[in-house]
ChimeraX commands (.cxc) that place a marker at each C-alpha (Angstrom):
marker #1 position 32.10,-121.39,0.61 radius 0.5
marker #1 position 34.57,-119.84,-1.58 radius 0.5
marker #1 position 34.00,-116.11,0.41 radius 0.5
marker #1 position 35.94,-118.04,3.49 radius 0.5
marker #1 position 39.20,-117.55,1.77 radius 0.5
marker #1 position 38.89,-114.23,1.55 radius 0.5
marker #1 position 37.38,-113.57,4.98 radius 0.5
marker #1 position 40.14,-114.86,6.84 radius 0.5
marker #1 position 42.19,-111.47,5.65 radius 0.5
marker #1 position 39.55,-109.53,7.19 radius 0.5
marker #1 position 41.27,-110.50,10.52 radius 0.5
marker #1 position 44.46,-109.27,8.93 radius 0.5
marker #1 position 43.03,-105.62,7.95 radius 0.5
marker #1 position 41.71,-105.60,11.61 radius 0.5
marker #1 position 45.13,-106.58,13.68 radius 0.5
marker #1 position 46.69,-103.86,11.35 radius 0.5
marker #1 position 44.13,-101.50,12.06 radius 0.5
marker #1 position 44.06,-101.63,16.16 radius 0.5
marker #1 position 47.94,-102.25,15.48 radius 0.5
marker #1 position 47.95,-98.33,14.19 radius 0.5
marker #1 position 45.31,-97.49,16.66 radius 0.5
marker #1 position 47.39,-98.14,19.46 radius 0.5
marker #1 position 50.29,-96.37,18.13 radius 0.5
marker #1 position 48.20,-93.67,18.19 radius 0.5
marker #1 position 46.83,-93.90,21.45 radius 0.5
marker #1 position 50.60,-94.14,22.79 radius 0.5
marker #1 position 51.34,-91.18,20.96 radius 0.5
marker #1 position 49.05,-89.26,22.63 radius 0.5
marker #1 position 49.13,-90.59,26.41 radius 0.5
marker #1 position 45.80,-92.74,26.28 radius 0.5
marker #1 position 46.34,-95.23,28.81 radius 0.5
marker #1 position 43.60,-97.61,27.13 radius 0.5
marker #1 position 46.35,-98.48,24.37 radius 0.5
marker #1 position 46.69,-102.01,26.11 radius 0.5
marker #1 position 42.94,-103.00,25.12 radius 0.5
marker #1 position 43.96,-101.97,20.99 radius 0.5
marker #1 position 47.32,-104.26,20.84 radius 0.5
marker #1 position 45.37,-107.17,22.76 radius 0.5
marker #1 position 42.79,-106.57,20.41 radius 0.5
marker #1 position 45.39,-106.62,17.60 radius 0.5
marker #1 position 46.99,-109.63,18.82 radius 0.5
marker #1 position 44.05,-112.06,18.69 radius 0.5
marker #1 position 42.99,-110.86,15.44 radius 0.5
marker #1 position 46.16,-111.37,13.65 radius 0.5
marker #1 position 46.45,-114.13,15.74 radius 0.5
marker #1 position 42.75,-115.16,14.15 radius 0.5
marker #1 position 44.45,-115.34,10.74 radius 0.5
marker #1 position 46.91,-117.58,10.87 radius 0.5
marker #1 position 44.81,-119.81,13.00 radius 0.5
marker #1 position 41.99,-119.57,10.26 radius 0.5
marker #1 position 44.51,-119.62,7.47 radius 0.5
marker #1 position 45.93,-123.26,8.86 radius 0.5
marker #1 position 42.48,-124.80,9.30 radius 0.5
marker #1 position 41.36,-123.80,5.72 radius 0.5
marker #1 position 44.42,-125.30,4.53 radius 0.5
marker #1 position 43.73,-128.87,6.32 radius 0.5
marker #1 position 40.38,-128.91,5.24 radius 0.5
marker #1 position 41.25,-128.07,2.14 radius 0.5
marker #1 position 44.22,-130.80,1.91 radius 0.5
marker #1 position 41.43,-132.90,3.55 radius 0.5
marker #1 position 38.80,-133.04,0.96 radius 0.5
marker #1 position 41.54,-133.77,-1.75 radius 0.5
marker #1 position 42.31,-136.97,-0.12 radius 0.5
marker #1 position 40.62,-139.70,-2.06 radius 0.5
marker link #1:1,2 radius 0.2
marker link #1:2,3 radius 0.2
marker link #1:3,4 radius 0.2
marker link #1:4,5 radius 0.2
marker link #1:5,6 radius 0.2
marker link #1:6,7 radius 0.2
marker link #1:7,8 radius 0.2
marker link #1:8,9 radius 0.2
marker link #1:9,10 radius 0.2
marker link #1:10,11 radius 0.2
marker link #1:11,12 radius 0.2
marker link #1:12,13 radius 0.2
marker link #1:13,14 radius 0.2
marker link #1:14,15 radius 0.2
marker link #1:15,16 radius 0.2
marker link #1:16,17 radius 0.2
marker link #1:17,18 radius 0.2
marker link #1:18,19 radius 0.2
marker link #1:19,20 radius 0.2
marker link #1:20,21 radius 0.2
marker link #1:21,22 radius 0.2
marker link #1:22,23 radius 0.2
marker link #1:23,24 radius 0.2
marker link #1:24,25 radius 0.2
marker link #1:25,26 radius 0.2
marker link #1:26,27 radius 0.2
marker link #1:27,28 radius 0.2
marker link #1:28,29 radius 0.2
marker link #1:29,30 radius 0.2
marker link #1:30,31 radius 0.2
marker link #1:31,32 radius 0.2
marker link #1:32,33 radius 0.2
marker link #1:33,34 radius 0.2
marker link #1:34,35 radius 0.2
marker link #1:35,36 radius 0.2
marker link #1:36,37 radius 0.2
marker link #1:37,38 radius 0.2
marker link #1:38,39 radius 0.2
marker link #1:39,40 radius 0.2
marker link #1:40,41 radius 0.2
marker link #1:41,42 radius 0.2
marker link #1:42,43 radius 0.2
marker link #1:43,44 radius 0.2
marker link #1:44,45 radius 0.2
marker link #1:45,46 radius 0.2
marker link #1:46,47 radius 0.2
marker link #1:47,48 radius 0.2
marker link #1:48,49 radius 0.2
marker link #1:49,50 radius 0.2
marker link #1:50,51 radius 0.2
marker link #1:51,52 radius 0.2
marker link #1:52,53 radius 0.2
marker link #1:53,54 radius 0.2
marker link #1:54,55 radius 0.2
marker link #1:55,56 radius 0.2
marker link #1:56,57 radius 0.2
marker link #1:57,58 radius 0.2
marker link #1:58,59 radius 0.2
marker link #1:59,60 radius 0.2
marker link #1:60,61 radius 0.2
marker link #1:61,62 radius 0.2
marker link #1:62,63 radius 0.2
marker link #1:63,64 radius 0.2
view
């Protein structure tokens, strides 16, 4: 279960990427640029969901 701390930055690299995307897409008068920041928003928004929950579980098992 160790990969799970490293898969929650995989959410990260994504919200960055569709972050850039949609840049892009406003750059260049795409009117689907809405669908790349919501996109962006839930996966960075993913992160630091899956970031806090890994944390209580982890703070969780240490509990005697």
């Amino acid at each position: 279960m160790r990969y799970l701390k490293y898969t929650t930055y995989v959410y990260l690299f994504f919200g960055v990427f569709f972050l850039y995307d949609g840049f892009l897409k406003v750059s260049h008068e795409d009117t689907t640029y809405w669908l790349s920041f919501a996109i962006a928003v839930v996966a960075i928004s993913m992160f630091f969901f899956r970031k806090r929950f890994a944390k209580k579980m982890e703070d969780r098992n240490k509990k005697p």
